[in-house]
C-alpha positions in Angstrom: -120.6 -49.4 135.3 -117.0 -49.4 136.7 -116.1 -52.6 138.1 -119.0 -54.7 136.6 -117.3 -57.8 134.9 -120.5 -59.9 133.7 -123.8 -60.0 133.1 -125.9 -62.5 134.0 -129.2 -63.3 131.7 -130.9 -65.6 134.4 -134.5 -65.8 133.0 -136.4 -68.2 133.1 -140.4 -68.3 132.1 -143.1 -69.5 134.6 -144.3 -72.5 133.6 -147.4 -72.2 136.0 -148.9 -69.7 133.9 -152.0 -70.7 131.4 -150.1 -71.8 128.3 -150.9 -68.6 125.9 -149.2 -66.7 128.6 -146.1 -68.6 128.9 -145.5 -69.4 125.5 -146.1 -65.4 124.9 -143.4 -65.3 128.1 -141.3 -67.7 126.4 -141.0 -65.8 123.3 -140.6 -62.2 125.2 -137.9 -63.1 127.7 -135.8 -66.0 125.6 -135.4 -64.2 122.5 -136.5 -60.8 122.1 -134.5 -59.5 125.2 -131.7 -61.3 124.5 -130.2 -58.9 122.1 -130.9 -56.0 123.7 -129.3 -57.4 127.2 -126.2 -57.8 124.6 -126.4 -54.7 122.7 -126.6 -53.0 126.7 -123.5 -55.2 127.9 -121.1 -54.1 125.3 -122.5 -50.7 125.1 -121.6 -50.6 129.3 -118.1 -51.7 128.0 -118.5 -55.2 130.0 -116.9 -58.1 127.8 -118.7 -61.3 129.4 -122.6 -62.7 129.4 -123.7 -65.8 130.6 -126.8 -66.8 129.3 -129.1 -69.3 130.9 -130.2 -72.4 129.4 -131.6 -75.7 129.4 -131.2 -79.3 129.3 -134.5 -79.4 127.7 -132.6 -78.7 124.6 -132.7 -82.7 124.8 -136.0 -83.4 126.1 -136.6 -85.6 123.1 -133.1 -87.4 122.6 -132.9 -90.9 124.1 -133.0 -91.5 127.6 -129.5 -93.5 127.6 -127.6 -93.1 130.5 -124.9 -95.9 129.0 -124.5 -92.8 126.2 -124.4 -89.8 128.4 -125.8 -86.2 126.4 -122.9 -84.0 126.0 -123.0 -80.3 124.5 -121.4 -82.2 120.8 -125.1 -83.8 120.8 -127.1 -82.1 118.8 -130.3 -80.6 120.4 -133.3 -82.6 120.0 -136.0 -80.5 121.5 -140.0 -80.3 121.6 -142.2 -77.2 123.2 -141.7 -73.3 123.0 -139.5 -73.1 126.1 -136.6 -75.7 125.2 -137.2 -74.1 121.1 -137.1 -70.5 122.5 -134.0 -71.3 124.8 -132.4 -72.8 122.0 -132.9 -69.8 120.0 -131.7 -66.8 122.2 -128.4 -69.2 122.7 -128.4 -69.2 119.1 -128.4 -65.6 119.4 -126.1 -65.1 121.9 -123.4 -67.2 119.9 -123.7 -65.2 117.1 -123.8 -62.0 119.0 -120.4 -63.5 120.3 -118.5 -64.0 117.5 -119.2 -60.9 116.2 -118.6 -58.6 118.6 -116.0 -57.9 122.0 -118.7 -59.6 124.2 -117.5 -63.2 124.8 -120.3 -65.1 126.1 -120.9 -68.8 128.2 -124.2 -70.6 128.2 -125.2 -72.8 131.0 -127.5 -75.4 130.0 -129.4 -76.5 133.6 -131.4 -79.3 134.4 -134.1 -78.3 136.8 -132.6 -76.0 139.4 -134.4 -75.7 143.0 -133.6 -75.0 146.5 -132.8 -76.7 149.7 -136.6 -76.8 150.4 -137.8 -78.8 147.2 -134.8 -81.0 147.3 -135.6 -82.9 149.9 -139.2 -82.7 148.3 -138.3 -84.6 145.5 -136.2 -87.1 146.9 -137.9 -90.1 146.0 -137.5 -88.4 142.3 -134.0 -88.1 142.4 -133.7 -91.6 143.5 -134.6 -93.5 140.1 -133.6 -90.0 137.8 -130.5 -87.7 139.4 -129.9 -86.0 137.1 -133.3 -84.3 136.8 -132.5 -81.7 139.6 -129.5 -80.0 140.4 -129.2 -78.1 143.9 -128.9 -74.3 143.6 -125.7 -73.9 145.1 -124.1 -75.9 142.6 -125.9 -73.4 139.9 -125.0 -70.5 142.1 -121.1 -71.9 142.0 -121.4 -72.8 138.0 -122.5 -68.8 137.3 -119.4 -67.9 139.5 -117.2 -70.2 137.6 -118.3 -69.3 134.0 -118.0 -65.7 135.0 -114.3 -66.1 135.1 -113.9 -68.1 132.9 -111.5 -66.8 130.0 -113.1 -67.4 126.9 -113.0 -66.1 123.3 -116.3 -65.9 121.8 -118.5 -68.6 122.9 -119.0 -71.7 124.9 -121.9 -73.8 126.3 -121.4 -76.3 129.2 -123.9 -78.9 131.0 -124.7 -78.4 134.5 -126.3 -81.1 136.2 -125.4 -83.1 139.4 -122.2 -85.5 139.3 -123.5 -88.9 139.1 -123.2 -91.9 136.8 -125.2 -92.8 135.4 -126.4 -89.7 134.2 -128.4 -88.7 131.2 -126.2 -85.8 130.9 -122.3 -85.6 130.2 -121.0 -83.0 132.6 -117.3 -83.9 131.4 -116.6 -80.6 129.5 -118.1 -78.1 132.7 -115.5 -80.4 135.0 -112.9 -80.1 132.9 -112.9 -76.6 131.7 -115.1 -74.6 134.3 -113.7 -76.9 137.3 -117.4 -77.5 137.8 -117.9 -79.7 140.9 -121.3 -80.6 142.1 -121.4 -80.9 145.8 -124.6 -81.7 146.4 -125.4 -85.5 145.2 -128.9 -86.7 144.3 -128.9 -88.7 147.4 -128.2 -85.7 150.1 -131.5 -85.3 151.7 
């Protein structure tokens, strides 16, 4: 794999499925494969993952954007895909801090494309942070690829608005994270 400097674990579970098959899905791709895609990444000699995650990590915290989630919060989750995306981060950070594979996690809030974000811009109107344009993801996964870490860090990414339900301070600061597409770009 000369040349390869990351992996990426970009999974993500279909949530249109009938429930006994996503929550099977869940389990499959957001825990069980997570070792094995790290065992595989520092067998290949490649020192980096970024894992994907999710801001449903905080789908049951309070919805106070005068005290913005930030990734200090502890996760206050409910359902098998925010439980089983906590747990393969879990994974990942221990995998990280025991071996030469340093690792990022990107927690996302609903990620979509130019043609559902002008479908849901009456959505992002009254709640902005609830999607966040796929460029900016596509520019966060370029960022925390590079980014020199030791072990392992998670960051929020989620448009740059205030308010905002989520504190995207740490992925500004540290990853140079900059959202350029606004809630209210049609």
């Amino acid at each position: 794999m000369a040349g390869v400097e990351a992996v990426v674990h970009l999974v993500m579970a279909n949530d249109l499925a009938p429930t006994h098959i996503f929550e099977r899905s869940c389990w499959t791709l957001h825990v069980k494969t997570v070792r094995g895609v790290l065992e595989a990444t520092e067998a290949a000699g490649i020192n980096r993952l970024v894992y994907t995650s999710t801001l449903s990590l905080y789908d049951t915290a309070p919805q106070d954007v005068t005290n913005p989630i930030s990734e200090a919060t502890p996760p206050k989750m409910d359902g098998t895909y925010a439980v089983t995306k906590y747990l393969g981060e879990e994974i990942v950070r221990l995998y990280a801090h025991d071996h030469p594979v340093s690792a990022v996690s990107l927690r996302l809030t609903g990620p979509i494309g130019q043609d559902r974000w002008k479908e849901h811009a009456e959505i992002r109107k009254t709640h902005p942070w609830v999607f966040t344009h796929m460029d900016d993801v596509a520019e966060a996964y370029r960022l925390a690829m590079t980014h020199p870490t030791e072990t392992f860090e998670a960051f929020h990414i989620a448009p740059d608005v205030s308010p905002s339900r989520y504190d995207i301070t740490k992925a500004k600061e540290v990853l140079r994270y900059r959202g350029k597409f606004p809630p209210s770009v049609a």
